[in-house]
C-alpha positions in Angstrom: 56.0 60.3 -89.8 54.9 63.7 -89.8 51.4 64.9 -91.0 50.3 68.7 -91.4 46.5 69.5 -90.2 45.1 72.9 -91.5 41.4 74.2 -90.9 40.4 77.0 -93.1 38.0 78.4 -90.9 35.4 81.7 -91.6 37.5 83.7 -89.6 41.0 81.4 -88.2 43.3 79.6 -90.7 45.1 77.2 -88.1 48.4 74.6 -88.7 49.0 71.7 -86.4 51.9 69.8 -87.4 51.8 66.4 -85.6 54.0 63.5 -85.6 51.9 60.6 -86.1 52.9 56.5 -84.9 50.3 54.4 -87.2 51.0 51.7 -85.1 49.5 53.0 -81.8 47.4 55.2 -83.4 48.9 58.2 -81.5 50.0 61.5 -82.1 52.7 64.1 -80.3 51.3 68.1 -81.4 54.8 69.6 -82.8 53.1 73.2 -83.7 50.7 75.1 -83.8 50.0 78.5 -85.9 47.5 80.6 -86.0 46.2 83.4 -88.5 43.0 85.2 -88.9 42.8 86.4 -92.8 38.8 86.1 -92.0 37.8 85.2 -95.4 34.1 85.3 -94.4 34.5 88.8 -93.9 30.9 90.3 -95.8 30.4 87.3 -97.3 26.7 86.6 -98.2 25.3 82.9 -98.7 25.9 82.1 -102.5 28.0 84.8 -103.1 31.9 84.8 -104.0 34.7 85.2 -101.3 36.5 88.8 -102.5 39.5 88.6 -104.4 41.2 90.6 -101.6 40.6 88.2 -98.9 41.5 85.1 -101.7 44.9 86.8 -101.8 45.3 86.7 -97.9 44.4 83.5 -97.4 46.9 82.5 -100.1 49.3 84.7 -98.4 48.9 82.7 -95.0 48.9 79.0 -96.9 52.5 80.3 -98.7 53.8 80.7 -95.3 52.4 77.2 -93.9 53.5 75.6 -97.2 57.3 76.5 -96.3 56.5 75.7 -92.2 55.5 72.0 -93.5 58.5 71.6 -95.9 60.4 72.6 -92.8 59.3 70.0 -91.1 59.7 67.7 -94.2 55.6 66.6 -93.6 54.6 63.7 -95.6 51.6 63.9 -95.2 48.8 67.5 -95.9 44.9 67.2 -94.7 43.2 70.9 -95.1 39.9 71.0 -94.2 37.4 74.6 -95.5 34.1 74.8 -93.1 31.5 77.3 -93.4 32.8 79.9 -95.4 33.8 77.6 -98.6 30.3 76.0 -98.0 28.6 79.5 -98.8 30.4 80.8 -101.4 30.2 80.4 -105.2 33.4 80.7 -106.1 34.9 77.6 -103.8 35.9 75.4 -106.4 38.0 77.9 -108.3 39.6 79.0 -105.0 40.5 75.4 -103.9 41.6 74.9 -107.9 43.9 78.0 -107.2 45.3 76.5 -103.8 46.1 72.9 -105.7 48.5 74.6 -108.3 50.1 76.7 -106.3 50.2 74.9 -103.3 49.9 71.4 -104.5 47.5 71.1 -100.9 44.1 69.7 -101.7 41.4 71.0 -99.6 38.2 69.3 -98.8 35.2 71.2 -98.0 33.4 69.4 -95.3 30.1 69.5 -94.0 28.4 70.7 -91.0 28.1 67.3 -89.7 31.8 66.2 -90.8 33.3 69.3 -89.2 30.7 68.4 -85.8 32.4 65.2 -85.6 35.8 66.5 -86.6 35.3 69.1 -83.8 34.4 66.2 -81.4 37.0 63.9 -81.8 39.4 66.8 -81.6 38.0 68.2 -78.5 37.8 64.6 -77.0 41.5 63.3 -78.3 43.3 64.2 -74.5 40.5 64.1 -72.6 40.6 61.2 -70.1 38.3 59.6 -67.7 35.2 60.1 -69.1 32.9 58.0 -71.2 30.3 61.2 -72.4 30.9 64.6 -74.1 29.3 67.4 -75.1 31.6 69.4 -77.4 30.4 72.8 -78.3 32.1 74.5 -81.6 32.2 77.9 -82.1 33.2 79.3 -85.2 33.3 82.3 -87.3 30.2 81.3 -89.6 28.1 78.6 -88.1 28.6 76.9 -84.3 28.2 72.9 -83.9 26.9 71.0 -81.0 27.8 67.5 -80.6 26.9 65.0 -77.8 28.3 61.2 -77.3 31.1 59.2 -76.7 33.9 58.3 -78.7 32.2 55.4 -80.1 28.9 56.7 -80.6 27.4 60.1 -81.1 23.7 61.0 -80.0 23.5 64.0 -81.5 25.3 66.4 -83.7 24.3 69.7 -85.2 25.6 72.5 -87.6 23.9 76.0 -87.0 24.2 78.7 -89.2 25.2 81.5 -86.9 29.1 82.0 -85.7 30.9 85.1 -84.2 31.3 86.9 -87.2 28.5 86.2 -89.0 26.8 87.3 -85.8 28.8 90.6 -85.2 27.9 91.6 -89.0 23.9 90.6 -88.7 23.5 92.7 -85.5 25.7 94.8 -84.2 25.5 98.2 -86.3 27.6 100.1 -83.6 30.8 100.1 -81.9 29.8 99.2 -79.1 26.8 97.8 -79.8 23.5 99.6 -78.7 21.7 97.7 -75.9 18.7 96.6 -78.4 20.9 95.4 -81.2 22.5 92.5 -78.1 18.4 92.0 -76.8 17.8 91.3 -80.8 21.1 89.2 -80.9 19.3 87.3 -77.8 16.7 86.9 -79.4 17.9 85.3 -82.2 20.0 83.6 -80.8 17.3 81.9 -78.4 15.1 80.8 -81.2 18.0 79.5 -82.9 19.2 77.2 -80.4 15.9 76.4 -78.8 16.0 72.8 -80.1 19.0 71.9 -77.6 16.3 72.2 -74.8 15.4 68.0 -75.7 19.2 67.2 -75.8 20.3 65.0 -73.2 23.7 66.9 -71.4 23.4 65.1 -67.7 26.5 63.3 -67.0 28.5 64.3 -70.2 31.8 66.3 -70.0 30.9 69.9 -71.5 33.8 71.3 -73.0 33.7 74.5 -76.0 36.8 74.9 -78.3 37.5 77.1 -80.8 38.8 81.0 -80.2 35.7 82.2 -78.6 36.0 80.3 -75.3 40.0 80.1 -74.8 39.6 84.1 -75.3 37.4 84.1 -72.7 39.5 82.1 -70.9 42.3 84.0 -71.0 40.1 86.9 -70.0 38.9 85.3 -67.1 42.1 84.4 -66.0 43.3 87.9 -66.5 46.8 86.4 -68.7 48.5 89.2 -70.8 49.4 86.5 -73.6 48.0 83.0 -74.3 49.0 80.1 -72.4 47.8 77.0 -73.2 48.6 75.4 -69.8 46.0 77.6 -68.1 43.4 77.8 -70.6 43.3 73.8 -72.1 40.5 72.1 -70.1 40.0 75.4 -67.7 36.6 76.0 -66.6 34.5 79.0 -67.7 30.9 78.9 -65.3 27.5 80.8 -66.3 28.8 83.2 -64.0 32.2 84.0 -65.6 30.0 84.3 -69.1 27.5 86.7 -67.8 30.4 89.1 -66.1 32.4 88.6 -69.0 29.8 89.5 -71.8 28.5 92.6 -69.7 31.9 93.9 -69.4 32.8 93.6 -73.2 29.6 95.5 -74.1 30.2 98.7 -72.8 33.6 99.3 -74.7 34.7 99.6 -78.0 36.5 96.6 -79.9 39.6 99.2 -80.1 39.0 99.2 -76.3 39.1 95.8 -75.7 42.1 95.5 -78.3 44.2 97.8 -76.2 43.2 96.1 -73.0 43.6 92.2 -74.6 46.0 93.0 -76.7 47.7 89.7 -77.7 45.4 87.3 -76.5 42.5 88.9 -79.0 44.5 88.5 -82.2 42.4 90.5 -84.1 39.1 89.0 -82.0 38.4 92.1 -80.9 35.1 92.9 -82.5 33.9 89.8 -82.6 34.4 88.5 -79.2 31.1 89.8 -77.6 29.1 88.2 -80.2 31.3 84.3 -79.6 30.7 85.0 -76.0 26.7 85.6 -76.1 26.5 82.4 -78.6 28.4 80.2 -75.8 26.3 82.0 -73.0 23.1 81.4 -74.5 23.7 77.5 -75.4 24.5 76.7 -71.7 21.6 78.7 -70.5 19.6 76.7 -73.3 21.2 73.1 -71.9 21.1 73.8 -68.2 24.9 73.9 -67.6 26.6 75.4 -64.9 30.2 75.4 -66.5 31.9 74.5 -69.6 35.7 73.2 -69.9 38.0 75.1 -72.6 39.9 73.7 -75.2 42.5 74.3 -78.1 41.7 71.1 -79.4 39.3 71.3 -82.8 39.1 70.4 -86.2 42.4 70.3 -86.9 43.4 67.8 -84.4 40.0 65.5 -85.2 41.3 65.6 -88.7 44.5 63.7 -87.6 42.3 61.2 -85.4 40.3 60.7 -88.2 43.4 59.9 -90.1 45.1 57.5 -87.7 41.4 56.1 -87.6 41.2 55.0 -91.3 45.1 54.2 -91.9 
């Protein structure tokens, strides 16, 4: 049987079609696509999501609707995370999406999507009891810490790449004080991680944020998901990796990154000061890339309940 996973992020609209054995409680990852219609773009809490980017998203569903007929999926689960939380036309959208699309999306809280995230980030992973899963997004970053029975602690936090990039960063690139005010903010934000207990548990950060940097690191032309899935990125890598992108333009780092940015490009610095400032905030040394997010929890979380 096959099922169809999308995540209608703040700035990523991703497909995972999976085929599913109920039996086992497995899956086997047919594809995977990948579109940034950034729907968050501008959008201020408790105001609507603009009828231009409504059209794009729309635009990038019609194209996964025929991908999952294709693969003659009996199954649909679309999750909506930050952005759809926000904004005050949500319900009219997702109306919208229904009759046109006959795909009924859920908007799902920051705690669902933490431990959507977690299971996700945790579903190939191996060997290890403990996990730390950090989740950076477009509109809001989660932290979640546990094991696959039990979490300890999850959290949604309303600050993402975009919403970031948008807050502080008035220039192209961005003037040294508007990243020390970023900092800043950034600190405070996350200051309550400093209790959470991260000894022993296997840190790994998903989402486009840290695979970019990954591929970055690992100087690859185009994404590869060999190299990047459970790669390490250290304190180090973050540090070298944030200075460089700060002293060059987003069209800059477009031309340089070409296709592993995606249209990341001006928001990249701002994901890769959020990840660097939660591991300098929970003592870690390193953190382990994945592809693995919602998308993929969403299944697990399916396969858990049928």
């Amino acid at each position: 049987m096959n099922v169809a996973s999308i995540d209608i992020g703040s700035n990523t609209v991703l497909l995972l079609i999976a085929e599913i054995n109920q039996l086992n409680k497995t899956f086997v990852p047919l594809l995977n696509v990948h579109k940034m219609p950034r729907v968050s773009k501008g959008l201020i809490p408790g105001n609507p999501i603009n009828h231009e980017k409504i059209t794009l998203l729309k635009s990038v569903l019609s194209e996964y609707k025929k991908i999952i007929d294709e693969y003659r999926v009996e199954k649909v689960i679309a999750t909506a995370t930050n952005a759809f939380r926000i904004a005050s036309n949500s319900s009219e959208i997702i109306q919208e999406i229904k009759k046109e699309f006959n795909i009924e999306v859920q908007v799902i809280t920051g705690e669902v999507e933490a431990y959507y995230s977690f299971l996700g980030a945790t579903s190939s992973v191996e060997n290890y009891k403990e996990f730390l899963v950090i989740d950076i997004g477009g509109g809001s970053t989660e932290i979640i810490t546990g094991s696959k029975e039990n979490l300890n602690f999850r959290k949604s936090f309303q600050i993402g790449a975009v919403s970031a990039t948008e807050q502080f960063f008035k220039n192209d690139p961005p003037e040294p004080e508007q990243i020390t005010l970023l900092n800043e903010y950034l600190s405070k934000t996350f200051s309550e991680l400093e209790g959470v207990e991260v000894k022993n548990r296997f840190p790994i950060a998903i989402a486009g944020t840290p695979t970019t940097l990954s591929c970055i690191k690992h100087s690859l032309s185009d994404f590869d998901e060999k190299i990047i899935e459970l790669s390490e990125l250290t304190l180090n890598d973050l540090n070298e990796i944030s200075y460089k992108l700060s002293l060059i333009t987003s069209e800059q780092i477009k031309v340089k990154w070409e296709k592993i940015m995606r249209g990341r490009e001006d928001i990249i610095l701002a994901g890769s000061l959020i990840l660097l400032n939660i591991i300098k905030i929970l003592n870690l040394d390193k953190v382990h890339t994945s592809t693995k997010g919602i998308r993929y929890g969403a299944i697990v979380k399916y396969l858990i309940e049928s």
